[in-house]
N, C-alpha and C positions, 0 to 999 in steps of 0.2 A: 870654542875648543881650541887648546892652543895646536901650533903646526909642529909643536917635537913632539918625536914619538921615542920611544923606549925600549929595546929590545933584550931581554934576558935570555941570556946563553948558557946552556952547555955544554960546553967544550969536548965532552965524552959522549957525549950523545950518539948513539948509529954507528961506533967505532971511528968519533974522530968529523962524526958528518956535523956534528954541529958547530962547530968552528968555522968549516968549510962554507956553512949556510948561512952563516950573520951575513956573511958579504952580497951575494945578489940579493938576497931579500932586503937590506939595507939601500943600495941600490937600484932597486926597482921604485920604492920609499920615495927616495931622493928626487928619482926620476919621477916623481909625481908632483914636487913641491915640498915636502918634507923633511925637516932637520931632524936626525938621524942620531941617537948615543946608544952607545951599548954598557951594560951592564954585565961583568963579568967576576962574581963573587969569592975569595978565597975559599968556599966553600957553600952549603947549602943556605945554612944559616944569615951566612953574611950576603949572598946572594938574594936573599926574602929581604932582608934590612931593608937593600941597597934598592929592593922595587917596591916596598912600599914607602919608603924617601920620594922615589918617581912616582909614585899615583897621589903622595900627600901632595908633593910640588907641583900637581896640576898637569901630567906629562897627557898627553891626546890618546896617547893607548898605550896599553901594553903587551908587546908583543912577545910568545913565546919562542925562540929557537929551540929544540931539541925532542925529545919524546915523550910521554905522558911523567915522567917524572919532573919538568921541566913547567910542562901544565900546570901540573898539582901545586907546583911551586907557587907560581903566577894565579892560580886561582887564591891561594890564599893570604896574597895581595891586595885581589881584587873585588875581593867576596864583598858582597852587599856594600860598593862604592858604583856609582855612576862611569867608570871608568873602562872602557872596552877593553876586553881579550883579544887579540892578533893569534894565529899559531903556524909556525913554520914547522913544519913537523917533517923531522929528518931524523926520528927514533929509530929502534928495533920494534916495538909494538905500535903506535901512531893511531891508537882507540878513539881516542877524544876528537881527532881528525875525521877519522873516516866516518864516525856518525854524524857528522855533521856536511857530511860529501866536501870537505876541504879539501886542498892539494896534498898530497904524500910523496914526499921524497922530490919535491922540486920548489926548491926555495924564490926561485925567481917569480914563479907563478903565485905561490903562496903572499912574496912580497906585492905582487900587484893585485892581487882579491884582496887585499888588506887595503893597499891604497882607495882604489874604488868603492870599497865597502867608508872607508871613513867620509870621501868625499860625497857619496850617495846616501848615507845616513843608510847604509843595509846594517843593522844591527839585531839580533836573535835575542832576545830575555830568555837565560834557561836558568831548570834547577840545579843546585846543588847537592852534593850530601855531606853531611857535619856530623864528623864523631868528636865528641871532647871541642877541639878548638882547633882539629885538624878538617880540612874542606877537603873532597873527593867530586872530580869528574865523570866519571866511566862506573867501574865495579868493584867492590867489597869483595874479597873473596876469602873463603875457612874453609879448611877442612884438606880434601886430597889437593884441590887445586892451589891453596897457598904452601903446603907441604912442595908442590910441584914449585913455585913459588921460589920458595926457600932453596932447593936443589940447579935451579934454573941459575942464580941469580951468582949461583958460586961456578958456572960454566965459562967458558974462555967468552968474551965478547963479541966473538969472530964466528961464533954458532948464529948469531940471529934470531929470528925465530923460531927456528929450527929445535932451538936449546929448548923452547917448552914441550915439542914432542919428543927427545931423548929424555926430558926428567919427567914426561909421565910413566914410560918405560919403566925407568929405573924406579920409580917410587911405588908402581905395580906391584914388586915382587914383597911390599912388607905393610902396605899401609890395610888397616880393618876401620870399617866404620866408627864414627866418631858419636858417644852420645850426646847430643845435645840439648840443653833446653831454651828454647826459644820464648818470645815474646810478641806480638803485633799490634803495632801501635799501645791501646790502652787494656786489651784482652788479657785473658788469663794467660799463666805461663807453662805451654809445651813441651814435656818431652818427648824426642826426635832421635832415632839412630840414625846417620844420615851420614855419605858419603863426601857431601861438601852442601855447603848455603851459600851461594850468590845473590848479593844484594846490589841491585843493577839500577845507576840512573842513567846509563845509554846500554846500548843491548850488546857492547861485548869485551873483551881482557885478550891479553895475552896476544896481540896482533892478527885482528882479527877471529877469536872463536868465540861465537856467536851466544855465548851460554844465558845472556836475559833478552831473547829473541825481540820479544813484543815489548823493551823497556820503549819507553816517550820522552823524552828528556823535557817535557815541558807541561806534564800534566800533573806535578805537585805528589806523585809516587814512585817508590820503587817498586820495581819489578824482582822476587824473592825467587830464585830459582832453587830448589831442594831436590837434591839425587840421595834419595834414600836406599835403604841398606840392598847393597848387591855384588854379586860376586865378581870378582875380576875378570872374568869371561868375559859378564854381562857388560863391563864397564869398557873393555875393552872395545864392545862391537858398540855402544851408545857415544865413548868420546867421541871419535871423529866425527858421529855427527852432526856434534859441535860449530864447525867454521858453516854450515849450511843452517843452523838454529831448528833443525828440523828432529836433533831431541827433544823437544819438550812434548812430544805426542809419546815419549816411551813409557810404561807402567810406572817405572822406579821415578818420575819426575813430576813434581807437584809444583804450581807457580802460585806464590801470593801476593796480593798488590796489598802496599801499605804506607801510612807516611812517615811511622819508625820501626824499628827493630833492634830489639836486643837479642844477642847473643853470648852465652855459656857453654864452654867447654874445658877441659882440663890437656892443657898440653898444644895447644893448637893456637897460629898463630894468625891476625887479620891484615890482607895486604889491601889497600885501595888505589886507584890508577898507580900500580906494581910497585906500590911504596910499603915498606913497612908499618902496621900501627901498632905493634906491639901484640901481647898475650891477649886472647881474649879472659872479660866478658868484654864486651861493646855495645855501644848503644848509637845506630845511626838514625841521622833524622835528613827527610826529606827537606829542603828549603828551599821555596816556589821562588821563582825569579829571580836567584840568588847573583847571577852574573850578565854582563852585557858581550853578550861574542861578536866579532866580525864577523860575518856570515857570506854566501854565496846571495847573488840577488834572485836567483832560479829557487833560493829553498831547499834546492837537493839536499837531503838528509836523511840518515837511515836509523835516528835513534837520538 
């Protein structure tokens, strides 16, 4: 393995945290024996270029700075190459992080489990998920919660996490069940009124809410979480108990484990680690061992 490593930034990440965060975690790097470049793209696109340039060219890892959009990036760089994931995660949401008990919000630390993890061979095999040709870390989401989503994403930067509790408020007062018809794996195809489908390969979105409780990110399934049709009363006293993962025990909530899933709806749009995919329909698939992560050598992981 060579000794440079490769960091891709964000520059906008956290409001500005990820700029801040190339430098100790680069740093920490260094301070380990590490030749240190950064990667910083005119934009998304050019940014993916420029790191899978760095994984063809042999670089020893590639590390993320910024938050699950940043990941998503870097994952699909690095999807089914031998090629390790690093994550500096100094996002608003920081998903992909916290199921993995990685650092949040302290790049220095995060730089030195990176180093030690290369040096100690701590490396984690997890799944991915694949819709089309696009790779996801964390969760898929349809329906009220990418509507929430969509409302969230046009909020001042400066809300945080914060912004996805004011856009579920607001999107409260007009959103109705959505019909949908589903698919699992190779089964017939379901129709579902259904409040939202979370299709979970770590158990949560949105910084922390917990909505595929029991996802495993390494047993070759997602975890399908369905909030079927209920009134906004009911929705209102069941979100919150979200960040706890302790709705899935409520009537309106059915979990299904599977290693694809398609999704139909009309009007409704699919976000995965809080990126956009477009309109649905979709169709994601489970991919077992799809990525190599730096990992914690304790394990600690919650998803």
């Amino acid at each position: 393995m060579t000794s440079e490593i490769t960091l891709v930034v964000n520059p906008t990440a956290g409001s500005g945290r990820g700029a801040h965060a190339a430098q100790p975690a680069a740093s920490a790097l260094r301070e380990a024996g590490f030749s240190v470049r950064t990667v910083l793209g005119e934009d998304a696109a050019d940014a993916l270029r420029r790191a899978r340039e760095a994984v063809a060219g042999g670089t020893g890892a590639l590390i993320a700075v910024g938050g699950d959009g940043v990941v998503s990036l870097a994952l699909s760089a690095l999807a089914r190459t031998a090629t390790p994931l690093g994550v500096v995660a100094v996002g608003s949401g920081n998903d992909f992080a916290r199921a993995l008990g990685l650092p949040v919000r302290d790049p220095a630390a995060a730089g030195r489990l990176a180093a030690r993890a290369l040096k100690e061979g701590t490396v984690r095999t997890l799944d991915l998920g694949r819709v089309g040709d696009r790779w996801f870390g964390t969760v898929l989401a349809s329906g009220f919660d990418s509507r929430v989503n969509d409302r969230a994403n046009r909020m001042p930067p400066g809300a945080g996490r914060f912004r996805y509790d004011l856009a579920i408020l607001a999107e409260l007062a007009s959103f109705a069940p959505v019909p949908y018809r589903v698919r699992f794996d190779d089964g017939e195809e379901r129709e579902i009124r259904a409040t939202l489908v979370a299709v979970g390969n770590t158990t949560s979105y949105g910084g922390g809410m917990r909505i595929c409780a029991g996802a495993v990110v390494d047993d070759g399934l997602f975890d399908v979480t369905v909030v079927g049709e209920c009134s906004r009363s009911t929705l209102l006293r069941v979100f919150p108990k979200v960040y706890r993962g302790t709705h899935l025990s409520h009537p309106a909530v059915t979990v299904y484990r599977a290693r694809s899933v398609e999704l139909r709806a009309a009007g409704v749009t699919a976000y995965a680690d809080g990126e956009s995919l477009g309109a649905l329909p979709v169709r994601a698939v489970c991919v077992p061992g799809a990525v190599r992560v730096l990992a914690r050598g304790d394990r600690k992981s919650h998803g």
